[in-house]
Structures are given as C-alpha cells and as structure tokens.
C-alpha positions as CSV (number, residue, x, y, z in Angstrom):
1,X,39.1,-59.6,136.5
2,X,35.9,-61.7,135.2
3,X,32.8,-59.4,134.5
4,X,29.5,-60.6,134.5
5,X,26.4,-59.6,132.8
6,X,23.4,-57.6,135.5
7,X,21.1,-60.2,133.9
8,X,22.8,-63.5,134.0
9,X,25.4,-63.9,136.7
10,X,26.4,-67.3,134.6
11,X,27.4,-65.0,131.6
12,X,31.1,-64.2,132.7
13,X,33.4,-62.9,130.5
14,X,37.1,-61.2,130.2
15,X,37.6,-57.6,129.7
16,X,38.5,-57.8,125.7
17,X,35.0,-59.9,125.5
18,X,33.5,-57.2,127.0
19,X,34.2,-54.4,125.5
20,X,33.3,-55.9,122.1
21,X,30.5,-56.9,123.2
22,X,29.4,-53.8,124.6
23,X,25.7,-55.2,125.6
24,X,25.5,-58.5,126.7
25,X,23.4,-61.1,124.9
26,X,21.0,-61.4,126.9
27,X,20.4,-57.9,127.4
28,X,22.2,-56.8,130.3
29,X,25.1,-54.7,131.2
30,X,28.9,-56.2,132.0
31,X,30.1,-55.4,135.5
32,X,32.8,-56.8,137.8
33,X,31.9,-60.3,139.3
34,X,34.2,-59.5,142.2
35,X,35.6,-56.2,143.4
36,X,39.6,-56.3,144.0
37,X,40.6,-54.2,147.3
38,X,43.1,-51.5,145.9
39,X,43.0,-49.6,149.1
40,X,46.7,-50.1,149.5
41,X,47.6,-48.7,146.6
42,X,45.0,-46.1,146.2
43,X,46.5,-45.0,149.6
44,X,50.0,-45.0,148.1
45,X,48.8,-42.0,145.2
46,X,49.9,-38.6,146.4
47,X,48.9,-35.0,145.0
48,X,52.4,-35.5,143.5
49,X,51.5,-38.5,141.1
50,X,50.3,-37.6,138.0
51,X,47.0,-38.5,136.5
52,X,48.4,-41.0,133.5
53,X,51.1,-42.9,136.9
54,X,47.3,-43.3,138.6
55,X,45.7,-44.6,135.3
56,X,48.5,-46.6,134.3
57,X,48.7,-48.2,138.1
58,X,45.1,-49.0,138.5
59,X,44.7,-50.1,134.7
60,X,47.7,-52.7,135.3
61,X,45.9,-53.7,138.8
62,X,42.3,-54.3,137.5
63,X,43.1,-55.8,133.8
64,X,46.7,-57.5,134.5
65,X,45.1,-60.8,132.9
66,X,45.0,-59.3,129.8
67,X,47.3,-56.2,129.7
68,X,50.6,-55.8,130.6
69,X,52.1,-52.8,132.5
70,X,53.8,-51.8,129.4
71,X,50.6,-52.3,127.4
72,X,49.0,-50.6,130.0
73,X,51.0,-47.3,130.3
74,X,51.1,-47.3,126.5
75,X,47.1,-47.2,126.2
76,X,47.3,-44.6,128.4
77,X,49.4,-42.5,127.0
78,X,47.7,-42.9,123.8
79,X,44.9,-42.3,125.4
80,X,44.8,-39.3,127.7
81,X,46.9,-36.3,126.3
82,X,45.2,-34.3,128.4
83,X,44.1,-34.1,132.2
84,X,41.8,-33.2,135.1
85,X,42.0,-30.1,137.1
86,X,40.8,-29.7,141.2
87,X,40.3,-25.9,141.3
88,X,38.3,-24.0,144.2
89,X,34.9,-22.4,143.6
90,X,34.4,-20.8,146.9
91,X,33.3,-21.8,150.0
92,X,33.4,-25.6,150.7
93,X,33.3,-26.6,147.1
94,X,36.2,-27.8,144.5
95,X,35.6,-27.8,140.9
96,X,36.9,-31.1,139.5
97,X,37.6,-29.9,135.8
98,X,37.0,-32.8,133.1
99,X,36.3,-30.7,129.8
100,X,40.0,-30.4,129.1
101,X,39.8,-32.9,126.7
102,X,39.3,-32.7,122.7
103,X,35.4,-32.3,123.0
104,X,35.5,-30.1,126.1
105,X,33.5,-32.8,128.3
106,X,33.7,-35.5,130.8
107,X,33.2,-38.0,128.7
108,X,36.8,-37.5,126.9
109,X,38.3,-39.6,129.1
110,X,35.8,-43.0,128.7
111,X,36.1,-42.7,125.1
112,X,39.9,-42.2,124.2
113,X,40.6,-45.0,126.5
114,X,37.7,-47.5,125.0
115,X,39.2,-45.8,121.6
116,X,43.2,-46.7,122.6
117,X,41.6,-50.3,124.3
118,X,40.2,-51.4,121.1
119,X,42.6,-50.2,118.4
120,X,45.2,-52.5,121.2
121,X,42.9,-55.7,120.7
122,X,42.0,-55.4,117.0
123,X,45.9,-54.9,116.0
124,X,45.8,-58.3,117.4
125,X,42.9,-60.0,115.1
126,X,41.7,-59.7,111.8
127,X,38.5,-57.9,112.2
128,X,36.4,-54.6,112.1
129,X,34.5,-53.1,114.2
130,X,31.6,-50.8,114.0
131,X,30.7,-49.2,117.5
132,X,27.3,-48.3,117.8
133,X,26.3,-44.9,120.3
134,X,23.3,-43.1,121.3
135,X,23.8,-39.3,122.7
136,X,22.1,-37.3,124.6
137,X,24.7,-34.5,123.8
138,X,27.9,-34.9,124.8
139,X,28.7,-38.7,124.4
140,X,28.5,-38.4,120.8
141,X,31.0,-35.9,120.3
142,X,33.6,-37.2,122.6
143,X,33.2,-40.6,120.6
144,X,33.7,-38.9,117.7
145,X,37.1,-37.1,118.8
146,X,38.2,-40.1,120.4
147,X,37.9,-42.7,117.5
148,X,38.0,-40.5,114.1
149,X,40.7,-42.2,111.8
150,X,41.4,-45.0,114.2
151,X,42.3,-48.4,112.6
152,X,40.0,-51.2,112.0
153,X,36.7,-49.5,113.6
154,X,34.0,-47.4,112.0
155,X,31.3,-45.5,114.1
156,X,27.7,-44.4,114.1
157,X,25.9,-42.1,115.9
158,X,23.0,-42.0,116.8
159,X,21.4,-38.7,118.3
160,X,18.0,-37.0,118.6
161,X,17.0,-34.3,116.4
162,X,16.6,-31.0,117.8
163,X,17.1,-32.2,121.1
164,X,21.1,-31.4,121.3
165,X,23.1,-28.0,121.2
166,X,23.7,-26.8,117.7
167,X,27.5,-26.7,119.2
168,X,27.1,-30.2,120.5
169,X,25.6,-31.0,117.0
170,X,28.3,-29.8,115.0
171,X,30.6,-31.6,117.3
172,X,29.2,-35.1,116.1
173,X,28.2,-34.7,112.5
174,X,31.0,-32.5,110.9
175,X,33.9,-35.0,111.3
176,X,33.4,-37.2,108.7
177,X,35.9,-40.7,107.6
178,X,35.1,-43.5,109.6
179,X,32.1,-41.4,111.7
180,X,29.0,-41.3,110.5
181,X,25.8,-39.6,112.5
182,X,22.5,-40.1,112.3
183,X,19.5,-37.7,113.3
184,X,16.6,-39.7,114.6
185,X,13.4,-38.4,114.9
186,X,13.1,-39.2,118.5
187,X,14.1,-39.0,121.9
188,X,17.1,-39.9,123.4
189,X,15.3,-42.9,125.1
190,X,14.7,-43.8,121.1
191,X,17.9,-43.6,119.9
192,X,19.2,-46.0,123.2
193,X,16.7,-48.5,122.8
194,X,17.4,-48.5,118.7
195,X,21.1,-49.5,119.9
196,X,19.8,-51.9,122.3
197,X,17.9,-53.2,119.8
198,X,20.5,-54.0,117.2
199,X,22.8,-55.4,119.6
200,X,20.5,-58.2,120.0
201,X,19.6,-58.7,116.8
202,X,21.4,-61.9,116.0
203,X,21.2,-61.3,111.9
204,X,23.1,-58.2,112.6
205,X,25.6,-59.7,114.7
206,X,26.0,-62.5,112.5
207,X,27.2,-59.9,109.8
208,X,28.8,-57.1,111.6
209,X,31.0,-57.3,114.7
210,X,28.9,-54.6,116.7
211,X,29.9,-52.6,120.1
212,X,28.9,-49.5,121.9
213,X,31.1,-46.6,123.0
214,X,28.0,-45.5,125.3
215,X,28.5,-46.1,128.9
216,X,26.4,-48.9,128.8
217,X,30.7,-50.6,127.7
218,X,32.7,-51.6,130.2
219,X,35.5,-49.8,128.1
220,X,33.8,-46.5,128.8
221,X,32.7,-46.8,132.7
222,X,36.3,-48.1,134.1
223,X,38.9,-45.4,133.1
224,X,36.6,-42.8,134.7
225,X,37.0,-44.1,137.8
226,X,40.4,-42.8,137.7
227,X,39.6,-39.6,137.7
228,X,37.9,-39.6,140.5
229,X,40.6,-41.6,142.2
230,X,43.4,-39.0,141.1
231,X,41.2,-36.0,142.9
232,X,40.4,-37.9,145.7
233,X,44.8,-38.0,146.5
234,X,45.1,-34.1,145.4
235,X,42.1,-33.8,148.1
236,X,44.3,-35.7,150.9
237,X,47.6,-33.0,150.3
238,X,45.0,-30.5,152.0
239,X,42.4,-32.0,154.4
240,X,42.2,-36.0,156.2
241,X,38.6,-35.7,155.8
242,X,37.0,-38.0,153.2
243,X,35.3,-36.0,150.3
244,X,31.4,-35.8,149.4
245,X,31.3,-36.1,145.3
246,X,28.9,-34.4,143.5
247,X,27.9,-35.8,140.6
248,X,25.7,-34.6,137.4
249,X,24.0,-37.1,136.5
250,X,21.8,-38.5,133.2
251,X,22.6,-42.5,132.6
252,X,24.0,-42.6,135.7
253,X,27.6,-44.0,134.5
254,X,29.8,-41.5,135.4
255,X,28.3,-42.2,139.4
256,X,28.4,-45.6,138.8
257,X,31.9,-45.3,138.0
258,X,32.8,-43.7,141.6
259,X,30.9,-46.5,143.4
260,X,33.0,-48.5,142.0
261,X,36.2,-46.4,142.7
262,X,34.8,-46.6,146.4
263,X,34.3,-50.3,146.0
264,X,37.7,-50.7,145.6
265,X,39.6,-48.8,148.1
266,X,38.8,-45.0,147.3
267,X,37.7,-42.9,151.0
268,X,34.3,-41.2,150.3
269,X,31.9,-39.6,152.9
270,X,29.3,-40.7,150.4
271,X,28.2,-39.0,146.6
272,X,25.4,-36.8,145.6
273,X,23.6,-37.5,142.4
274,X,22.1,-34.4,140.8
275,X,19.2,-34.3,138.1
276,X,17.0,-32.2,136.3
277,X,13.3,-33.0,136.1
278,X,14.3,-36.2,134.5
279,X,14.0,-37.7,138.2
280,X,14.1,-41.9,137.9
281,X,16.9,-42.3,140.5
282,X,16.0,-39.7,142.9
283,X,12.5,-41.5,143.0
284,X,13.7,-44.5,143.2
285,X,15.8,-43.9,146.5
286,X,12.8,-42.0,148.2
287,X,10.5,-44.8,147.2
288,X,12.0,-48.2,146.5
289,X,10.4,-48.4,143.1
290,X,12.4,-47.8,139.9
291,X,10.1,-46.8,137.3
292,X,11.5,-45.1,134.1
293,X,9.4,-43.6,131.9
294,X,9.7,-40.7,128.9
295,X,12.3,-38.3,128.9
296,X,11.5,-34.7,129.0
297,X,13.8,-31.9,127.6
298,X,15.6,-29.5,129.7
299,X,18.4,-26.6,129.7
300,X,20.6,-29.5,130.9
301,X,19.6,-31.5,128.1
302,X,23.1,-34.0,128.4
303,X,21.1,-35.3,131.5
304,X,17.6,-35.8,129.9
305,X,17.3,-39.8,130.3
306,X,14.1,-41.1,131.6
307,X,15.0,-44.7,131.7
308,X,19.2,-44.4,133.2
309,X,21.1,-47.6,131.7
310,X,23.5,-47.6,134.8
311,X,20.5,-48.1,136.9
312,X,21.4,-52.2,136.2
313,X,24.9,-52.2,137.4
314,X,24.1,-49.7,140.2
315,X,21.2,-52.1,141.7
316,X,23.9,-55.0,140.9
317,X,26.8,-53.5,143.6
318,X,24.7,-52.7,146.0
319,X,22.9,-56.3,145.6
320,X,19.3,-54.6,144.9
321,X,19.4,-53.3,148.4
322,X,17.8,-49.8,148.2
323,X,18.7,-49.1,151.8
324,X,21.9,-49.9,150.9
325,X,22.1,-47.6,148.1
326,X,20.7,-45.0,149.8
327,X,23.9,-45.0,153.0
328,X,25.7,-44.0,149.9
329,X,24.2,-42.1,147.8
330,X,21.8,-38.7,147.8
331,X,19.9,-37.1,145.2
332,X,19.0,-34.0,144.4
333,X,16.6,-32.7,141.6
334,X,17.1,-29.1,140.2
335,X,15.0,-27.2,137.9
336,X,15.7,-25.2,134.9
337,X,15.1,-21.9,136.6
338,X,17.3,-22.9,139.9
339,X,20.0,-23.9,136.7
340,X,19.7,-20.6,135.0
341,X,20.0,-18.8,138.4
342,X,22.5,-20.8,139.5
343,X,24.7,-19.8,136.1
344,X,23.7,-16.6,136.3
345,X,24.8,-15.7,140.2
346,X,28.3,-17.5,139.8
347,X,28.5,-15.0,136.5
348,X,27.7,-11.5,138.2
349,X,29.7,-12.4,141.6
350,X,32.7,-14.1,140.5
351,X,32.9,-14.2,136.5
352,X,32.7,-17.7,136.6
353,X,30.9,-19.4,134.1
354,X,29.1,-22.8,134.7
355,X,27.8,-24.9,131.5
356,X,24.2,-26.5,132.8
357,X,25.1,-29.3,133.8
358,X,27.8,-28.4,136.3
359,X,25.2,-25.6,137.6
360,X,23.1,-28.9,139.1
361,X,25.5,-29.9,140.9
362,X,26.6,-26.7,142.3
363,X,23.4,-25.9,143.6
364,X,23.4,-29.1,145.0
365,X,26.6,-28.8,146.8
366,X,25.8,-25.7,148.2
367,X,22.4,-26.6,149.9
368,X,24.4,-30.3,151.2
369,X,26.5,-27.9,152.6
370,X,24.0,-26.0,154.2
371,X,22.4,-28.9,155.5
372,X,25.2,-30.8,156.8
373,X,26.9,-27.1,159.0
374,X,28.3,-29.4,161.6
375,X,30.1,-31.5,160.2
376,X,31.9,-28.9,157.9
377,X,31.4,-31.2,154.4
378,X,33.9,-30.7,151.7
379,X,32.4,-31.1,148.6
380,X,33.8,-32.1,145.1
381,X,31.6,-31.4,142.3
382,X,32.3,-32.9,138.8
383,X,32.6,-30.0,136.3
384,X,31.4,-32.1,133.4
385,X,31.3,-29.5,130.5
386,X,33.2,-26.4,129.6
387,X,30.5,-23.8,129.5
388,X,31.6,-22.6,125.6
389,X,29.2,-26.2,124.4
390,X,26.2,-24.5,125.6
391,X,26.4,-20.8,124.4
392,X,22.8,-20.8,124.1
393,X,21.7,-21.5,127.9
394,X,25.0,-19.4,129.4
395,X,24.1,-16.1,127.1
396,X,20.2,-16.7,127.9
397,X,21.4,-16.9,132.3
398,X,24.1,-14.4,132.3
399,X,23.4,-11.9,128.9
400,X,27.0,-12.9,127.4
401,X,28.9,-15.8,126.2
402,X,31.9,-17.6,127.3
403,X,35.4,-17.1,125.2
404,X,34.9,-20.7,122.9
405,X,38.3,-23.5,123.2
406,X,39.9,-23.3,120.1
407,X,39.0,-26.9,119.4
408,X,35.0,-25.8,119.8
409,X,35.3,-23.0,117.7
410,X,36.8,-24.8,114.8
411,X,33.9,-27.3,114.8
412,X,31.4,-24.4,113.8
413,X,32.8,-23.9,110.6
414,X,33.1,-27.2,109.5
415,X,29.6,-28.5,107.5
416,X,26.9,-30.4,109.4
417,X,26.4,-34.2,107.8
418,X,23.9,-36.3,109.3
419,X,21.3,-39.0,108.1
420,X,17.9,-38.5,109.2
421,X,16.1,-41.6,110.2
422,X,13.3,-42.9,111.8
423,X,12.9,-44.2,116.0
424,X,12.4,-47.9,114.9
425,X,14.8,-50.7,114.8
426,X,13.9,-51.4,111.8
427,X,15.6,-48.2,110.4
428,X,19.1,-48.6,111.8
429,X,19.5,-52.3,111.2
430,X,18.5,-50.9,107.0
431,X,21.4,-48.5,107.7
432,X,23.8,-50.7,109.4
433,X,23.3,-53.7,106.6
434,X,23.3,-51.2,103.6
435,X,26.5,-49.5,104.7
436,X,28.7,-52.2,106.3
437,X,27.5,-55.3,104.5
C-alpha cells in the first residue's frame, strides 16, 4: 500500500515511512492513497477465527510490500496478548469489550502494534527513536504500557494538568525508563498542537528522529480496524443483518478506523459517532462547516477535543463530500447529566458498570434504536474503557466503585513523576533538545 499525506496528494510514502514520520511534513495526516477490496477475505473470517488469525491475515493483506506473513504473525503476536470481547447488554445492543488490554482501554491495541511495528523496523537500522504523544486520558497510558523498555525508542508524554483521572494520571507518569511525562499547563488542544508543532520544526528533526504514537500515526489507526473486523464475523455466527457501530468518539481515529474497515470489504448498516459537548463533528454533518474551536472539560474527559485530528483523513475518504459522509455516519451529542444517568441506571438495574465514555454511546444506541423500531437495528457499541480508570465519575453516578484490574490497582501505588511545563512550542522543543541531544 502507498499512503499519502491529507495535504499533499504528491507526498506518497510506504508504511515504515509513515509510521516514523508520524505527521507529515507538510502538516497533514498519512492515509491510504488507494483502498484494496478485502471483501473476499473478510467474508472468509468466521466467529471461529481468532482475533490474532484476523490481524495476522489482514496485516499480511494491507502491508505485504513490506512485511511478510511470518513478520506479520510475529508482530502480532508480540503485539496483542490479549483480545476483544462481544458480550450482550440487553436489548438490541452488544458490548464490544476493548479494555482487556494492559491499560484497560481501547487504545491498547493501536499502541502495542505501533510498539511491535517499530521495534521490527529499528532492529533493522541503526537509529533511535523518540515518539512524541499528546493525551487526553487514555492514549497516554496505553503508550506507556505498550512501549516501556522497548529497544531503540524513548517516549514523551505530553498531557494536560488537572484535566485527566488521577488513575489515568498515575497510569502515564509512574512508569518511568524510557517514558518520560510531562504536565502542561493547558488543554488538550495545547498539548496536540505543541506535538504538531515540533514535528515540523526542521532543527528538531534534524537532531532527533521524532514520531507520534497518537492516532494522528498510521501505526496506531490501522490495527484497530481489526477489531472491528473480528466483531463484525462473531456478529454474522448469529444474525445476516449488517451491524450499526457505535462509536465513542474524541479525535475521531478509532471511527476513522471503521470507515476504513468498511472501505475495504467490512458489511456495515452505517456507524454512530457519539460526543460530549465537545460537538465539532456532529456540527459539522448538520451544517457543512467544520469549525473547531476550544475544548471544554467533561465527565468523559478522554473525548474532550475541540479541534478532532481525524477530521483530515475522514474528509479525505469520503472526498470532502459532507453528504457523502453523512449516508454513513450519525452523530449524537450527550451531556454529562444524560452520562451520569446513563451509568447510574445500567448500575441499579443490572449491576453493570459503564466507565463515561462507553455510557455515550449507550445512550446513543438505545435512542437509534428507538428511532429506527422498524427496521429492528442491531447495535454494536465500542466499550472503550473498563469503568475501574474513572472511579471518580462511576462512585459520583452510582454511590460505589467498580472492583479495580489488578494491573490498575498496582499503578496507584507506584509514585507520580511528571515535568511541569508550559503550552508553548518553545517549551517542549527546550525539553526535547536538553534531554535527547
């Protein structure tokens, strides 16, 4: 596959390019140039083929230029020692489990394959690495689980103070070696425009190989299109209707990564974004005009993005055609009191507990459900976090707090180490040049 920058379709590069990289040059954000039909073999996957056979399949068939199968099915394995779950919530609505990874979120899976991707390529050359990422919450601490004591690579995060779970928190600045986090005085929006910044800062580049682990890589935003693949064969053991998927959503990868999924082959009655106040996309499709602007904090504070990176490579494969985009894909904006309901009623009738994020898209599947009677919708809704990485927000909805992983609860009693710094460019590139220099 050749992938080609949202900003200059003359910028075309190879995977290993790309996830280096991370940003391109010029700004913009590496997506496929052309998108191979898989249907075939996407058909072929039955609820019987595990979740590594998919990744390894579709891993061989999007990057055989430049990986083997073996290579393939060896990233894999290296990668994901852990997998999704489809389990009902009731009704219409499955729950496809992703926080059954090392940091208890989604985002496990983009960052031990971009992790097990880049240790592959830099065994290969005689160079290090350090991956800049921005978080909102829960990238930073997958990132963190996914490359600690990896060869060749050193990491920085980059998150803003007060504005993440002190679990989440602890997650990202207590794991020390090669992972270093620092607490900006800012917003999220700061901390992903200071990462923008550097990687365009050609003094930087020219002394430090820099790349992102954010979704903004390629490396991050392909391998979670397996998952949704995988749950889309378990779905066809039990019904030949075509799924709706439900999708929390902040910087819009983890949507962007099942458009592509449907790009490719993947059945799909269409996917429902969910946000909190932070509404860009959801405006966007009601009024044609994307307009980002500052974010504002919320319960769900993973999704709190007021200017959604993915909006580039989403506008790129539907060809800037809002119409388009809008055949496939509905939004949905829930509050922080619908959230904390939400939690709380799943809690007192069932004893299910749903972390924030996940509670969004619940209440969104419910009332699509509603909506759409007659045409009996099945809806998949990405459980993105387990509930135990935001004790606060469950205990304040339902008066008690979920039993913790045992991987969560050994993070609390580990010491916080973080740099505080400033929102400015300036202050990370005086970091980056007086540490890795």
């Amino acid at each position: 596959m050749i992938f080609a920058s949202t900003r200059d379709p003359g910028d075309q590069v190879d995977f290993a390019t790309a996830v280096f990289r991370g940003l391109a040059p010029g700004g913009g954000l590496y997506h496929p140039l052309q998108q191979p039909d898989l249907s075939g073999v996407i058909a072929g996957f039955t609820a019987q083929s595990s979740f590594n056979e998919i990744a390894t399949e579709l891993c061989y068939r999007l990057l055989g230029d430049e990986l083997s199968r073996s290579q393939s099915r060896a990233i894999v394995e290296r990668a994901f020692e852990f997998s999704p779950r489809l389990a009902p919530l009731g009704g219409a609505i499955q729950l496809l489990e992703l926080f059954h990874g090392p940091s208890c979120a989604f985002k496990d899976f983009g960052a031990s394959f971009l992790a097990a991707c880049m240790e592959h390529f830099l065994s290969h050359r005689d160079r290090h690495a350090v991956i800049l990422t921005a978080t909102s919450g829960d990238t930073g601490s997958a990132v963190a689980q996914a490359f600690h004591g990896r060869d060749n690579i050193s990491v920085v995060i980059l998150y803003p103070s007060g504005r993440v779970s002190p679990l989440q928190e602890k997650q990202l600045t207590t794991v020390g070696g090669n992972v270093s986090a620092l607490e900006v005085r800012g917003s999220f929006d700061d901390c992903q425009r200071m990462v923008k910044e550097a990687f365009v800062d050609r003094e930087l580049n020219r002394q430090l190989v820099l790349t992102s682990a954010n979704s903004i890589n390629l490396g991050r935003l392909l391998p979670q299109s397996f998952y949704y693949i995988w749950a889309a064969a378990q779905w066809r053991a039990v019904s030949r209707q075509a799924p709706v998927f439900c999708v929390p959503s902040g910087n819009f990868g983890n949507l962007t990564a099942g458009v592509l999924a449907w790009r490719w082959g993947m059945r799909v009655e269409r996917f429902l974004a969910t946000t909190n106040a932070n509404d860009v996309i959801p405006e966007y499709l009601t009024s044609g005009v994307f307009t980002p602007r500052p974010s504002v904090q919320t319960l769900s504070n993973a999704m709190d993005v007021g200017n959604p990176s993915n909006f580039e490579r989403l506008s790129a494969l539907f060809g800037a055609d809002v119409e388009a985009m809008r055949r496939c894909i509905e939004a949905a904006v829930i509050s922080d009191a619908e959230t904390l309901a939400t939690i709380e009623r799943y809690y007192s009738r069932s004893g299910i507990y749903l972390d924030p994020h996940t509670a969004t898209g619940v209440l969104a599947a419910e009332r699509y459900c509603q909506q759409h009677t007659r045409t009996d919708p099945a809806v998949i809704c990405l459980a993105t976090a387990h509930p135990g990485k935001f004790l606060e927000v469950v205990e304040q909805a339902t008066g008690t707090r979920p039993m913790l992983p045992a991987q969560l609860a050994a993070s609390l009693e580990r010491p916080k180490r973080a740099t505080a710094v400033e929102s400015s460019a300036a202050a990370l590139k005086q970091y980056l040049l007086g540490t890795f220099a």
